[in-house]
N, C-alpha and C positions, 0 to 999 in steps of 0.2 A: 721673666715672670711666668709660672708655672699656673696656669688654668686648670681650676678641677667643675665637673659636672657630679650632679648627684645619682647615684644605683640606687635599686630598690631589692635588695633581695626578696624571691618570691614569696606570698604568704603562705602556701601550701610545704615549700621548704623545709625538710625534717632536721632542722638543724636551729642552733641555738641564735642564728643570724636572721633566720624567721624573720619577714617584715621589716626590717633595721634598714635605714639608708644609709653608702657608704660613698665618700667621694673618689674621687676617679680621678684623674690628669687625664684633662683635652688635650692630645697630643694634638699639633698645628699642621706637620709634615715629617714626612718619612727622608732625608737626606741621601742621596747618594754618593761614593767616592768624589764624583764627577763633582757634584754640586757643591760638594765639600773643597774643591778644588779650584769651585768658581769664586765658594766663598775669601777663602787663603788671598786668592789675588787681588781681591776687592781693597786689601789690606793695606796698600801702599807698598806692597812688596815690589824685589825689583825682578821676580821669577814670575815668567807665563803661569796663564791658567795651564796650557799644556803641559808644561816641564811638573810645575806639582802636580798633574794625574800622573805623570806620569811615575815620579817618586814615592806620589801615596798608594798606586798601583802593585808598584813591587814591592813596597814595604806590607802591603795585607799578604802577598804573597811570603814573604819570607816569614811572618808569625807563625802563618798555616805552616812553613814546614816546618819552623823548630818546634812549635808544638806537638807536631805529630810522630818528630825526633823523642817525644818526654820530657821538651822542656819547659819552664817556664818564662813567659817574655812581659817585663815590668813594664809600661810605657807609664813615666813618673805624673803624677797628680792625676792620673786616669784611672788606671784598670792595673791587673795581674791576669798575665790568659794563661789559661794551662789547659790542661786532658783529664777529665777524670771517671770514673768506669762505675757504674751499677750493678752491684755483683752478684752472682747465684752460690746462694749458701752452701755449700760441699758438706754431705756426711764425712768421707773420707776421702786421702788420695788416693786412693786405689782399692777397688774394691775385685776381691779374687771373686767373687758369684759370677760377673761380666766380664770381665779381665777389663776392663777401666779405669784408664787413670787421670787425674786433672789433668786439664789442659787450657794452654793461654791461647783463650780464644774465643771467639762469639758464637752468643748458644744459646737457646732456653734448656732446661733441663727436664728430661722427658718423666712421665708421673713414676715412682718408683725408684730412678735414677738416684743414686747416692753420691756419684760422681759424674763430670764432665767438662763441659764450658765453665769456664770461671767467670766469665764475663758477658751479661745480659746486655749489657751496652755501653757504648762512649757517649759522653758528652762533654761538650767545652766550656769550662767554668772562666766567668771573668770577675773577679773581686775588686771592687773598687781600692783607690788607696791614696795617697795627699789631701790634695786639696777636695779630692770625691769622696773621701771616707763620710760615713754618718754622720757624725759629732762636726764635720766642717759645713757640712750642708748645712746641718740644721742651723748654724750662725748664716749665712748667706742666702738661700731660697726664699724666694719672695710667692705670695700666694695671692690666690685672685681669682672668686668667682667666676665662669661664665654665663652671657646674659642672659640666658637660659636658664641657669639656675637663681640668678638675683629676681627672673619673674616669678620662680618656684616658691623661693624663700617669703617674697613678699606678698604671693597668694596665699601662703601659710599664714602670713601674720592679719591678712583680712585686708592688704593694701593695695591700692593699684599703680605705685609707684614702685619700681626697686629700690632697698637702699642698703643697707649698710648687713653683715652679717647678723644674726639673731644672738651668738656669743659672742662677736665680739672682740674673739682670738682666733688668730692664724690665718685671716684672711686680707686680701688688699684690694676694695671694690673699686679704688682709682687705676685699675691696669683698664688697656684695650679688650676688647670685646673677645677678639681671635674668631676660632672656630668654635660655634654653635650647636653643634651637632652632638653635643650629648643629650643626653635625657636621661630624665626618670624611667627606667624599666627596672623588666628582670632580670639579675645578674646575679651569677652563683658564683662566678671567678675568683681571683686574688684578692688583694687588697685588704680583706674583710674585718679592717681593724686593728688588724694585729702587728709584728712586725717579725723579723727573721733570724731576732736576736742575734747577740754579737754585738762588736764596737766598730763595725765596718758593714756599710751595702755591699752584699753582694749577690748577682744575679745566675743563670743559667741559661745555657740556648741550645739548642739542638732538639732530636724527639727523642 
């Protein structure tokens, strides 16, 4: 069950989101290998919590290096991780004024500069894929106020009971409570409605 809390984008906000509330996912907890490892063993498995840290431990380590090798690593109904670079747009490869020529390598490019760094930065791209793709979630996710927001919704409607969503759709006010700690504020972030188009989520990480 995926808990969402309501944004408020700001009203001074120069932008067409002006004022508009957008919902959110109450995330509940941040997971770690470790935790991830206590969960595994919970499972009726017949492997230590230790033996799995210690298997999911060098398995993040081996992704980081084929990735950083150029490659791509599938983990199936998950993810796709790979490398991919933010680039500085090149006048030329080599410009005779500076004797300058492209180079693979990390750089901003200085003002005037027609060549240099090819590459403003890395980051690690992880595309969902199976059973995580878009179009599978959207059959499977379940949704569900938080009680925060069912007081919101139902101070909206003039009530002092929470109840049910105000459309009607896409939500499921029979889940548990979770964490509470969204609210109504100002929020300029993601989310804003939109989506990332494509037939697949896919996200990014790094700075």
């Amino acid at each position: 069950m995926i808990e969402l809390y309501l944004s408020k984008v700001t009203e001074t906000s120069e932008t067409e989101q002006a004022g508009k509330l957008y919902a959110r996912v109450n995330y509940k907890q941040a997971l770690s290998v470790s935790d991830m490892a206590r969960h595994m063993a919970e499972h009726n498995t017949v492997f230590s919590e230790g033996s799995i840290l210690g298997v999911l431990t060098d398995f993040v380590k081996c992704v980081r290096e084929q990735v950083l090798n150029g490659n791509t690593v599938k983990i199936d109904n998950l993810a796709i991780f790979k490398a991919t670079v933010e680039a500085n747009g090149l006048e030329t490869l080599y410009d005779a004024q500076t004797d300058k020529v492209a180079q693979a390598s990390l750089g901003e490019l200085k003002q005037g500069d027609k060549t240099g760094p090819a590459v403003k930065t890395v980051k690690l791209l992880a595309q969902s894929t199976g059973d995580l793709t878009r179009d599978e979630l959207k059959k499977v996710v379940k949704l569900s106020w938080t009680d925060k927001a069912k007081a919101e919704i139902a101070a909206a409607k003039g009530s002092l009971t929470p109840s049910t969503s105000p459309t009607g759709e896409g939500s499921d006010n029979t889940g548990g409570s979770g964490n509470t700690s969204g609210s109504t504020g100002d929020n300029t972030g993601g989310n804003t409605g939109g989506d990332n188009g494509g037939g697949s989520a896919g996200f990014e990480t790094g700075n």
